[in-house]
C-alpha positions in Angstrom: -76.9 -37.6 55.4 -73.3 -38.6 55.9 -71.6 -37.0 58.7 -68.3 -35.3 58.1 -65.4 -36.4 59.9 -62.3 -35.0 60.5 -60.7 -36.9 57.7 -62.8 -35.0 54.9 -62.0 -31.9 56.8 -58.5 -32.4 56.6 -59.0 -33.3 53.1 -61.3 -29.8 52.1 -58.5 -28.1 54.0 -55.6 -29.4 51.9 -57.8 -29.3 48.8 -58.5 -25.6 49.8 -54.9 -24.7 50.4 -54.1 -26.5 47.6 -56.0 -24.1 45.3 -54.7 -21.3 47.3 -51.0 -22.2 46.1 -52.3 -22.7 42.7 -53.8 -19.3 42.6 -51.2 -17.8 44.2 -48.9 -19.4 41.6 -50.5 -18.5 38.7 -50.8 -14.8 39.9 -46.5 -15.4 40.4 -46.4 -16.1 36.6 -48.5 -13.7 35.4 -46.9 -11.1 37.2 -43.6 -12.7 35.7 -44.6 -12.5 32.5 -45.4 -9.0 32.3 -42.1 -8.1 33.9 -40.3 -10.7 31.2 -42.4 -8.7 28.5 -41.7 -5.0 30.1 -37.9 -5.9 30.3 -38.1 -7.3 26.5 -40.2 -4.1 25.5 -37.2 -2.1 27.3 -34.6 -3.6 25.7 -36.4 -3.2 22.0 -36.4 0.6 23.2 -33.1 0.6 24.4 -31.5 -1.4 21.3 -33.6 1.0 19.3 -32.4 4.2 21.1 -28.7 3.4 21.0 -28.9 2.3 17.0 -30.5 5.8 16.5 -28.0 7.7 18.4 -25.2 5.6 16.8 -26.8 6.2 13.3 -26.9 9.6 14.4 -23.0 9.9 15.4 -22.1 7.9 12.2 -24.0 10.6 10.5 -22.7 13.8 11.6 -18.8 11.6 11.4 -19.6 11.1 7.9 -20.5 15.0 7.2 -17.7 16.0 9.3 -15.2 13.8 7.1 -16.8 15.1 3.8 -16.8 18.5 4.7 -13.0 17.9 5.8 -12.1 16.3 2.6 -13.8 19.0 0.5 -11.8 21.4 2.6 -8.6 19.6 1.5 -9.5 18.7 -1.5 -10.1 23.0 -2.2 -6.7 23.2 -0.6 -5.2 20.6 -2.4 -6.2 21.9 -5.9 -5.7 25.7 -5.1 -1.8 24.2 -4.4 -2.1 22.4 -7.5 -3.3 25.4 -9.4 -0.9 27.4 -8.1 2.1 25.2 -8.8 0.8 24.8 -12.2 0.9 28.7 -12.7 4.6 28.3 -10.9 5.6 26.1 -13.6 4.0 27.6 -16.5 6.3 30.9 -15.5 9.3 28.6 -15.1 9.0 27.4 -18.5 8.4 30.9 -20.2 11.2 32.2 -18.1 13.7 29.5 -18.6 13.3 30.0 -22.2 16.5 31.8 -23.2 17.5 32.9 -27.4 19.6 30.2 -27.7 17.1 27.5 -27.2 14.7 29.3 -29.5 16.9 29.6 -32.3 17.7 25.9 -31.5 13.9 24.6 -31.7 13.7 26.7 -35.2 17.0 24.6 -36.6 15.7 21.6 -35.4 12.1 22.2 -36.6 13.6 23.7 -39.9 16.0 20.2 -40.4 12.8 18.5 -40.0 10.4 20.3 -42.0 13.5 20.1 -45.0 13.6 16.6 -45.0 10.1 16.1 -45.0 9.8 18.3 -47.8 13.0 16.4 -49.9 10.9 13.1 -48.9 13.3 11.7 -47.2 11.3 11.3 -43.6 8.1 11.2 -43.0 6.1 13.6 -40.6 5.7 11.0 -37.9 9.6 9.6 -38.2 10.9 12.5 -36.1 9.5 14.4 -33.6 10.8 17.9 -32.0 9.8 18.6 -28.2 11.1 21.8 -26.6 11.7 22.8 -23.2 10.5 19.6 -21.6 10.4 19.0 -17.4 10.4 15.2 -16.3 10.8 14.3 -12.2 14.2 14.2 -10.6 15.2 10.7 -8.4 15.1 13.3 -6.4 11.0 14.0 -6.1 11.1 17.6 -4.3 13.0 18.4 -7.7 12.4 18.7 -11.6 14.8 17.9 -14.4 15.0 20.5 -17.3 15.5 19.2 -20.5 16.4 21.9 -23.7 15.1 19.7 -26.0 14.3 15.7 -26.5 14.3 14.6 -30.5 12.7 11.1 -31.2 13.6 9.3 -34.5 13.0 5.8 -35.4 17.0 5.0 -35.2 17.5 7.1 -31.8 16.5 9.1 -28.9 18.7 12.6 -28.3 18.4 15.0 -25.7 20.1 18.4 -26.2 21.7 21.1 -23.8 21.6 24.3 -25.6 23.6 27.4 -25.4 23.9 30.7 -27.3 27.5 31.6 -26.8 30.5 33.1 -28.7 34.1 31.7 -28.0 35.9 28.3 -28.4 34.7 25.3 -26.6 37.9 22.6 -26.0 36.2 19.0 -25.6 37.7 16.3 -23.8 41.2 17.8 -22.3 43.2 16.2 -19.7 47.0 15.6 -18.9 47.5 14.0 -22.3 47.6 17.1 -23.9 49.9 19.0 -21.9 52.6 18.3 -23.9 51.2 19.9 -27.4 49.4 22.5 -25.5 51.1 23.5 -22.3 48.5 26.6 -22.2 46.2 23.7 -20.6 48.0 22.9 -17.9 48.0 26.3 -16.9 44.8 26.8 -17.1 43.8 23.2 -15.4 45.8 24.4 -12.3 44.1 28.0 -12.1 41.0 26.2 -12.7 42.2 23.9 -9.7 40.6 20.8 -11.7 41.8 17.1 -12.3 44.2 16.6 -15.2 43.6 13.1 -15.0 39.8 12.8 -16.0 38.7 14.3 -19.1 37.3 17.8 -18.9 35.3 20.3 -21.1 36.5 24.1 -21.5 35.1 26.8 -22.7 37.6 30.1 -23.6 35.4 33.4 -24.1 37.1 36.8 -24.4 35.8 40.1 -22.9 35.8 42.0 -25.5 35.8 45.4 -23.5 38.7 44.6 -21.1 40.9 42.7 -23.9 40.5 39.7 -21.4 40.8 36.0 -22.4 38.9 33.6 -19.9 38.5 30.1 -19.2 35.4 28.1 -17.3 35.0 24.6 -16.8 31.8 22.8 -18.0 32.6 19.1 -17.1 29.4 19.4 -14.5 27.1 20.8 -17.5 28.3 17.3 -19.3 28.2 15.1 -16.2 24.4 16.9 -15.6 23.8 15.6 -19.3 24.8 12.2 -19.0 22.6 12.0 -15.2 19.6 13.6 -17.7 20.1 11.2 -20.2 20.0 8.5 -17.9 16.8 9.8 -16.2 15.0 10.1 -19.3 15.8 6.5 -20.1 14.4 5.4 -16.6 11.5 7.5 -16.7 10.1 6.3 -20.6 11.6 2.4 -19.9 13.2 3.2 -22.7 14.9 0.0 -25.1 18.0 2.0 -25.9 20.1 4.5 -24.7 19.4 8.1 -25.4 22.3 10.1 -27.2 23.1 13.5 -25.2 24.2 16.2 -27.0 25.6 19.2 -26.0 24.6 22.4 -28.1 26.8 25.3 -28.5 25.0 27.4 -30.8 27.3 30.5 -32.3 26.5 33.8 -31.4 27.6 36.3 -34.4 29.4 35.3 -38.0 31.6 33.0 -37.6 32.4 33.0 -33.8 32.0 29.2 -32.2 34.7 26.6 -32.5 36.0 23.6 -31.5 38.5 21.3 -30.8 37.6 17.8 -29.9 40.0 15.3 -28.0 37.4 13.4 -26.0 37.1 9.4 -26.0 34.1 9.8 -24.2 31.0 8.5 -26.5 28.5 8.9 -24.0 28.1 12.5 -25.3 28.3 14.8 -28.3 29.4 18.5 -28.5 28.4 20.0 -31.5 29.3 23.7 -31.9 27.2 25.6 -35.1 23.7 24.9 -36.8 25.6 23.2 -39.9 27.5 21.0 -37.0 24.1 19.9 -35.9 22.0 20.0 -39.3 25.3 17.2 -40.1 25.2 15.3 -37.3 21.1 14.5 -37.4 21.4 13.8 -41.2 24.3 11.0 -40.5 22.5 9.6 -37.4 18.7 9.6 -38.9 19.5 8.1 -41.8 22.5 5.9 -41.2 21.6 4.3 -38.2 19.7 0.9 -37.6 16.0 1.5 -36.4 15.4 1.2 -32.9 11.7 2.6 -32.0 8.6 1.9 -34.5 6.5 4.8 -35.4 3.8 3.7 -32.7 6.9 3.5 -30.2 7.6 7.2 -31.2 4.0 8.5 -30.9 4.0 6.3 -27.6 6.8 7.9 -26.1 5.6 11.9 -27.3 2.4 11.1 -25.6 4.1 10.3 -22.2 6.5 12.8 -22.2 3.4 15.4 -22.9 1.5 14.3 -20.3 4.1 15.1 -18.2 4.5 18.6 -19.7 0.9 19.5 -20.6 
């Protein structure tokens, strides 16, 4: 038997400590491994964890956000409801005689000249007491009435009054009239830019008075002009200001004005007159669709 010599000891011991590092080693990477595999478990846990809890916060952000909007929306629609209400007792109450009698002569002129077959239903329409938006968007525009034919658009201020209306006065008449100037420089107005008076007596005290009504026109014109921006409409609407008489054969006129931007018409046979010339002597402007177009906007505004 071969002896051993140092050589092969030297060579067992390096073979031994060899598979000393290699065990050692491979106990290093397993014990790696699972600390690789407990930090990826961790993580899963963690990612998992935080998802849940930010699924959670997204959950209860969601219900707070619905319950908050329910909350307005309840708020929103009792305001909505309630301004509704506000407006339906605006209309009732703004609803004075003389625009009643006015929506029976205009509804009576139409129903006549249907009847004489000289329009047809859907060639004039007759809307009452109608509210648009101001420019202004806090406010609302009253309109008497609005009249849509096929050879015009009219809106209408109406009054129930008794007296004499004088249309379209300035300086120029001073000289046939000197009563005017008088009563332009109590009035304190300009002589110089056509103005609209009306003279009413006090029957009680014997009293003759004057009041100016240049803003009531000047407010017409503005609605006119509002209407037309509102409905885009193609032509400009005709304002007409609506003196309806009060009492047998009280409600007169006299009529200087250049102005054709608006009509004063005093008496139900003034106005009967002026719709018959303008209906059926004008050039057509608005189709029969156009019409029922333009009613159906102006009553969704005023449902």
């Amino acid at each position: 038997m071969t002896e051993l010599t140092p050589l092969h000891y030297i060579m067992i011991a390096l073979g031994a400590l060899a598979l000393l590092f290699l065990m050692l080693w491979l106990i290093t990477q397993s014990r790696a491994k699972r600390e690789q595999e407990r930090l990826i478990s961790q993580h899963a846990d963690d990612r998992e964890k935080l998802s849940t809890e930010l699924q959670d916060k997204a959950e209860r952000e969601r219900l707070d956000q619905k319950k908050a909007f329910a909350q307005q929306k309840e708020t929103y629609d009792e305001t909505v409801s309630r301004q509704a209400l506000q407006i339906d007792s605006l209309k009732h109450l703004s609803k004075n005689g003389g625009e009643y009698l006015t929506d029976m002569t205009l509804i009576q002129l139409k129903e006549r000249l249907v009847r004489n077959e000289r329009i047809r239903p859907e060639d004039m329409h007759v809307l009452a007491n109608i509210f648009i938006p101001g420019r202004d968007l806090k406010r609302t525009e009253k309109i008497s009435h609005i009249v849509l034919t096929r050879t015009g658009i009219y809106i209408l201020d109406s009054h129930y009054w008794k007296g004499h209306i004088y249309h379209g006065v300035d300086q120029t008449q001073f000289s046939a009239e000197p009563m005017f100037e008088h009563v332009f420089s109590l009035l304190d107005i300009d002589p110089y830019i056509e103005q609209t008076l009306a003279m009413e007596r006090d029957e009680t005290k014997g009293a003759v008075y004057f009041r100016s009504l240049r803003d009531n026109i000047e407010d017409l014109k503005r609605r006119a002009e509002l209407v037309e921006e509102t409905f885009q409409l193609k032509f400009p609407v005709t304002s007409i200001a609506y003196f309806n008489k009060e009492g047998h054969d009280s409600g007169t006129m006299n009529n200087f004005s250049r102005d054709k931007q608006v009509k004063v018409v005093v008496g139900e046979d003034e106005l009967e007159l002026f719709f018959e010339k303008y209906v059926f002597h004008g050039r057509f402007q608005y189709s029969v669709d156009e019409l029922e177009a333009i009613r159906d906007e102006i009553e969704h505004l005023n449902p």
